[in-house]
C-alpha positions as CSV (number, residue, x, y, z in Angstrom):
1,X,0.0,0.0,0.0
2,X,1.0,3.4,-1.1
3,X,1.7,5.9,1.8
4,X,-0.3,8.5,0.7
5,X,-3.8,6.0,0.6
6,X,-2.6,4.9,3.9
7,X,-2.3,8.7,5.0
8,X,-5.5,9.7,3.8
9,X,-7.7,6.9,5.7
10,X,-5.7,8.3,8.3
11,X,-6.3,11.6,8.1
12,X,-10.0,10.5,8.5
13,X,-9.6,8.5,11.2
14,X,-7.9,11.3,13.2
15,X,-11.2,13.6,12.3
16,X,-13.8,10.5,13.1
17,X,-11.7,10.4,16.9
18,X,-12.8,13.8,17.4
19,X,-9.3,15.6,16.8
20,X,-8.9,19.1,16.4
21,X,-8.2,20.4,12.9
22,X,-4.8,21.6,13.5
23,X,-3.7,18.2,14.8
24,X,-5.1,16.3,11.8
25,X,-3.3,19.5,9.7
26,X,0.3,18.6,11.6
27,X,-0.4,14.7,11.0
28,X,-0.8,16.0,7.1
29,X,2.1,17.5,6.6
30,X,4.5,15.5,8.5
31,X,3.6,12.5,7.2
32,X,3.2,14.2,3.3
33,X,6.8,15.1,3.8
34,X,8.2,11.6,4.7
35,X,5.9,10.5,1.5
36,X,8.1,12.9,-0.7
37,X,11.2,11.8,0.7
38,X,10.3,7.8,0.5
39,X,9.9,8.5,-3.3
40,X,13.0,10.9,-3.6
41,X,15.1,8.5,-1.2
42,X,14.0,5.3,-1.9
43,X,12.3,5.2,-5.1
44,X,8.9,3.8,-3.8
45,X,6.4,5.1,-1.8
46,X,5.2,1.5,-0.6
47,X,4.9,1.4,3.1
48,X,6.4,-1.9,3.0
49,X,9.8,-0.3,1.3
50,X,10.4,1.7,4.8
51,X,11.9,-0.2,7.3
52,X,13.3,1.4,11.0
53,X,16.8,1.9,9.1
54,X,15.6,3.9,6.5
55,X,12.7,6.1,8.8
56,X,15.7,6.7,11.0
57,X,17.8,8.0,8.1
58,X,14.7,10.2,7.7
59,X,14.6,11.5,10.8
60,X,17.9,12.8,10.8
61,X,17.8,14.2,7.3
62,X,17.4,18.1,6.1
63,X,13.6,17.2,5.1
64,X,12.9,16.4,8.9
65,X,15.2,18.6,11.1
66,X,15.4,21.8,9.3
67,X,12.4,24.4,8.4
68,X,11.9,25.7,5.2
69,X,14.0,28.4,5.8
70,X,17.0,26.3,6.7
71,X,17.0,26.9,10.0
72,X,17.0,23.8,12.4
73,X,13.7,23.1,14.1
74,X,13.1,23.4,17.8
75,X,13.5,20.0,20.0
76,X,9.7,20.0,21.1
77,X,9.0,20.0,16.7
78,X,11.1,17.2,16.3
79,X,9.3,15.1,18.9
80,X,5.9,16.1,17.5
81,X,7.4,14.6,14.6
82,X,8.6,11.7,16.1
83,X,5.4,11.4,18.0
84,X,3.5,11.6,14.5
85,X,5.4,8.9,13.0
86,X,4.6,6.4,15.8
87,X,1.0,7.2,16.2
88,X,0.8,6.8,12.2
89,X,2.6,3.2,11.8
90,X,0.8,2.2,14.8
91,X,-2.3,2.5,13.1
92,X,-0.8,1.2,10.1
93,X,-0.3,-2.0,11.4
94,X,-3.1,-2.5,13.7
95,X,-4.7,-2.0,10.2
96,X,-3.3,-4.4,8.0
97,X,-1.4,-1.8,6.0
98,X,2.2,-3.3,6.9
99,X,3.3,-6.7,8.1
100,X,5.5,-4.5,10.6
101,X,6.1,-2.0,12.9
102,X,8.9,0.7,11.2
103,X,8.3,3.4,13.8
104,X,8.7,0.5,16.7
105,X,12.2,1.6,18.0
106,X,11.8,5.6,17.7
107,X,11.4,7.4,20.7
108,X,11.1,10.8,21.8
109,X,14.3,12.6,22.4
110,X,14.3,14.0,26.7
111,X,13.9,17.6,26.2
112,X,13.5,20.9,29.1
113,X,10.5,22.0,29.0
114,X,9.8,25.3,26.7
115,X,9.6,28.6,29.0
116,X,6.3,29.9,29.5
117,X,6.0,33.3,27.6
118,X,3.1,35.5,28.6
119,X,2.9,39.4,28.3
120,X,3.7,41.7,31.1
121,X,0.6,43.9,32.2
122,X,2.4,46.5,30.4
123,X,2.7,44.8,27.2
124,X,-1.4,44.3,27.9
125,X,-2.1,47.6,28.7
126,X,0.3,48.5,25.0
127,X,-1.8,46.0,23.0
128,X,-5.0,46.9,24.2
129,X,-4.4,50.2,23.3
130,X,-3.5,49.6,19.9
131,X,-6.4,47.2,19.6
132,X,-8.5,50.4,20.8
133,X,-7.4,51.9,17.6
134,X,-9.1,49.4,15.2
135,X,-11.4,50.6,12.4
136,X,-11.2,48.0,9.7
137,X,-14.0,45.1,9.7
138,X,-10.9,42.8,10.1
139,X,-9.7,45.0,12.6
140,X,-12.6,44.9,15.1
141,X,-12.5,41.1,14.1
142,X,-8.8,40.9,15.6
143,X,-10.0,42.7,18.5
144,X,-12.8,40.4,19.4
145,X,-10.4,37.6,19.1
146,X,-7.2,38.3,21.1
147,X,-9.5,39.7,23.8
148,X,-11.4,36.3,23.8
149,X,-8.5,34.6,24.5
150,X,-7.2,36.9,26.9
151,X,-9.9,37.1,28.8
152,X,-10.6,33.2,28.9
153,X,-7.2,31.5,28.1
154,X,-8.9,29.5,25.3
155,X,-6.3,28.0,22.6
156,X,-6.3,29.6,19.0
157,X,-7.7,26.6,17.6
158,X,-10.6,26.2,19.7
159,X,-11.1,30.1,19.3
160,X,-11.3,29.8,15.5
161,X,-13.6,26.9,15.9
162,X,-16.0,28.4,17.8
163,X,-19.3,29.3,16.0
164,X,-21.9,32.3,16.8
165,X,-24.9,28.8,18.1
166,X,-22.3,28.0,20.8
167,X,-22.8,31.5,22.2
168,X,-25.2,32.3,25.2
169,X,-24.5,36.1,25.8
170,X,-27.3,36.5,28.0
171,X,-25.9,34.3,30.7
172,X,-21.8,35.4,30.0
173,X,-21.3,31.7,28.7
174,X,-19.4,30.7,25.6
175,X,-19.3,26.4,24.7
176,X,-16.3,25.0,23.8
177,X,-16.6,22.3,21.7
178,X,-13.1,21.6,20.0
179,X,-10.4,21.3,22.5
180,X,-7.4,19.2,22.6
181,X,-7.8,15.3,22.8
182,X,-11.6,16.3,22.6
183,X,-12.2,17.9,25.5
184,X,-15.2,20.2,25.8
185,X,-15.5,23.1,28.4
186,X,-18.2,25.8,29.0
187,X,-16.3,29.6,29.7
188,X,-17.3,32.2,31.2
189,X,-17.5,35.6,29.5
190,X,-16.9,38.5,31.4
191,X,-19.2,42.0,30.7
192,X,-16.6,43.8,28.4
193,X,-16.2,40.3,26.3
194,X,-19.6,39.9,25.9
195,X,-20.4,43.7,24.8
196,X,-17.4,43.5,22.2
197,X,-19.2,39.7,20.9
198,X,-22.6,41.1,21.0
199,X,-21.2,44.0,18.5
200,X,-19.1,41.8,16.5
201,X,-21.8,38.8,16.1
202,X,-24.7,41.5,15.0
203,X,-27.8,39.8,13.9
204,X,-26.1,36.3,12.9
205,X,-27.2,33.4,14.2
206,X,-25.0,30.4,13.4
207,X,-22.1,29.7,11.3
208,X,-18.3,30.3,12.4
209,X,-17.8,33.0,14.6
210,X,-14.3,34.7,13.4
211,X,-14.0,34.5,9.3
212,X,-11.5,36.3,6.7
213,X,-12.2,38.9,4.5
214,X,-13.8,36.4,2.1
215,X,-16.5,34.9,3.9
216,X,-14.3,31.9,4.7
217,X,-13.4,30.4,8.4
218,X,-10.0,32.3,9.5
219,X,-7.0,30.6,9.6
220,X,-4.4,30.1,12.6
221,X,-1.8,31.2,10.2
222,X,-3.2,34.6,9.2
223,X,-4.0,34.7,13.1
224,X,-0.2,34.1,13.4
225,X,0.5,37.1,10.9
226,X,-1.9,39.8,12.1
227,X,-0.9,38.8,15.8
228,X,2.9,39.7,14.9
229,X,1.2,43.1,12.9
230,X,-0.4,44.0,15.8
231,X,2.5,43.7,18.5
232,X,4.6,46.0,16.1
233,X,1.7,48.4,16.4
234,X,1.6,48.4,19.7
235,X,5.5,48.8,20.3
236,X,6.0,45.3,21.7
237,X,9.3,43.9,20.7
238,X,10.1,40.8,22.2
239,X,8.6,38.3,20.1
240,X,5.1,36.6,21.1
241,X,2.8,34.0,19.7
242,X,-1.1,34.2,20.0
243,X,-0.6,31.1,22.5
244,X,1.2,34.3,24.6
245,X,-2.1,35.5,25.1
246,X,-3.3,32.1,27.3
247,X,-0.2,32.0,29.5
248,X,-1.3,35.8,30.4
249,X,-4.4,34.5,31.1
250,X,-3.2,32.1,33.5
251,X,-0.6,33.6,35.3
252,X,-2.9,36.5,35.2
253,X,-5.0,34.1,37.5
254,X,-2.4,32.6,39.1
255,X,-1.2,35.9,40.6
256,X,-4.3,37.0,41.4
257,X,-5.3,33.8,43.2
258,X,-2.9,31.9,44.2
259,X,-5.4,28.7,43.5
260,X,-3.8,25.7,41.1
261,X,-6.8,23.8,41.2
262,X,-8.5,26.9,40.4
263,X,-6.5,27.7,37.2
264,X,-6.4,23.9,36.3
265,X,-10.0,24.4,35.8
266,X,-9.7,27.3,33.6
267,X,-7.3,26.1,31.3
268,X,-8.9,22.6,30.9
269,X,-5.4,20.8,31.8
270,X,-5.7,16.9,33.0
271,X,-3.3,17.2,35.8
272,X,-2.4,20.1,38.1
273,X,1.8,19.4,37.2
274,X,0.4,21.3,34.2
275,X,-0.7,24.1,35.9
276,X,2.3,24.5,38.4
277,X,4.1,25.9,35.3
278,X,2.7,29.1,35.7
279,X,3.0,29.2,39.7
280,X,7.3,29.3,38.8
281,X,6.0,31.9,36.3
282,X,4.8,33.9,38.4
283,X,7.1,33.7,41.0
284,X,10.3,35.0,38.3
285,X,8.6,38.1,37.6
C-alpha cells in the first residue's frame, strides 16, 4: 500500500476520533513530507519499502530537522514529529497496512520544557491600546479575538472553531466544543467580552464565529500574521505567539489567586503538574 492512501484513511480517522483540525493538519504535513522523501530517497512510496533503518535516516535528514527556511527546528517539533510517525505506523499495522512496525524503535528525544512566555501587564495595557485603535471590519474582528482569549485563556484553535450557536451572551457563557484530545468546556465571559461579541456577532445566528475577508473560516496562520502586525503596532518587541495570550491568562490568575486547582479548571489541563508551570512563572517576575 502506497503511503499516501494509507495517509489519507488516516487523516479521517484522526477527524472520526474527534481531533482538532490543527492536529489532523500537523499529522498531514509531517507524514506528506516523509511520503516525498520515501519516493526521492528510496524510489517507492510502498509502506512496506520503509523499514526502521531507512525512517531513522529520515529522521535525521534536512527534510525532517530543518524548516523551510534552513533553519533547524526546535527539540519539542522534532518530537511532535517523532510522535507523529509512531501514532501513524501504529495504526498502520493495527490496520493491516504493513506486516510490521517501522516506527517501533523511535522514541522521543528527553527535552527541558519550553519557558512559558506571557505578556507583562504592560505589554497588555500596550496591546490593548493599539487594539482600541481598530477601524477596519478585520480590525474589530482581531480585537474580538485576542481579547477572547485573553480574557478566557482559550487555545487559537478552539477560538477559531467556535461558531456564533455555541454562544449564550445572555448568561456570559461561551461552549467550547473543539479542544485538545476532545475535550469540551463551558467559559465564562466577562461583561466587556460579551459587549465586544454582541457587536461583533450582530444579527447572525450560526455559522463560524471569526471568518476572513472572504467569507471563509480564519486561519491560525493569518492569526499568526496579524498577531505579529499587531505587537509591532503596539511597540512590543520581544517576540510573542497568539498562544502568549493564554499564559497571560493564566498567570494572570495565578497571581491573582494563588489557586492551582482553580487555574487547572480554567485552562482545561488533566493534571495540576500542568498548571504549576505558571506558579514558577509567576514567582520569576
Amino acid at each position: 500500500m502506497k503511503i499516501q492512501d494509507a495517509l489519507a484513511d488516516y487523516l479521517v480517522q484522526l477527524e472520526a476520533d474527534g481531533r482538532s483540525k490543527h492536529t489532523v493538519g500537523q499529522y498531514s504535513r509531517f507524514l506528506t513530507q516523509l511520503g516525498l522523501w520515501m519516493e526521492r530517497v528510496l524510489g517507492s512510496p510502498e509502506l512496506d519499502a520503509l523499514r526502521h533503518q531507512e525512517l531513522a535516516r529520515f529522521l535525521v535528514s534536512d527534510d525532517a530537522t530543518k524548516k523551510v527556511d534552513g533553519k533547524p527546528k526546535k527539540p519539542s517539533s522534532m518530537n511532535a514529529l517523532r510522535s507523529c510517525v509512531r501514532a501513524f505506523f501504529i495504526y498502520c499495522e493495527v490496520a493491516d497496512y504493513t506486516a510490521k512496525n517501522p516506527a517501533r524503535l523511535v522514541k522521543r528525544a528527553v527535552v527541558g520544557e519550553p519557558a512559558i512566555r506571557s505578556l507583562s501587564e504592560r505589554e497588555v495595557g500596550l496591546l490593548r491600546s493599539a487594539l482600541a485603535q481598530a477601524t477596519s471590519p478585520s480590525e474589530r474582528r482581531d480585537r474580538v479575538l485576542i481579547e477572547l482569549m485573553l480574557r478566557t485563556g482559550v487555545r487559537l484553535a478552539s477560538a477559531l472553531a467556535l461558531e456564533v450557536q455555541e454562544l449564550e451572551l445572555d448568561d456570559g457563557l461561551a461552549y467550547v466544543l473543539h479542544m485538545k484530545r476532545g475535550k469540551q468546556m463551558t467559559v465564562r465571559l466577562d461583561g466587556p467580552l460579551v459587549e465586544l461579541l454582541r457587536e461583533h456577532v450582530g444579527d447572525e445566528t450560526y455559522g463560524p464565529l471569526f471568518l476572513n475577508d472572504d467569507g471563509e473560516p480564519l486561519s491560525d496562520r493569518s492569526v499568526q500574521r496579524r498577531f505579529k502586525r499587531w505587537l509591532d503596532r503596539a511597540g512590543i518587541r520581544r517576540p510573542a505567539s497568539p498562544h502568549a495570550l493564554r499564559h497571560t491568562f493564566a498567570t494572570r490568575m495565578y497571581e491573582q489567586t494563588r489557586d492551582l486547582e482553580l487555574v487547572r479548571v480554567a485552562m482545561g489541563h488533566a493534571s495540576v503538574a500542568t498548571t504549576g508551570r505558571y506558579a514558577m512563572t509567576a514567582r520569576g517576575r
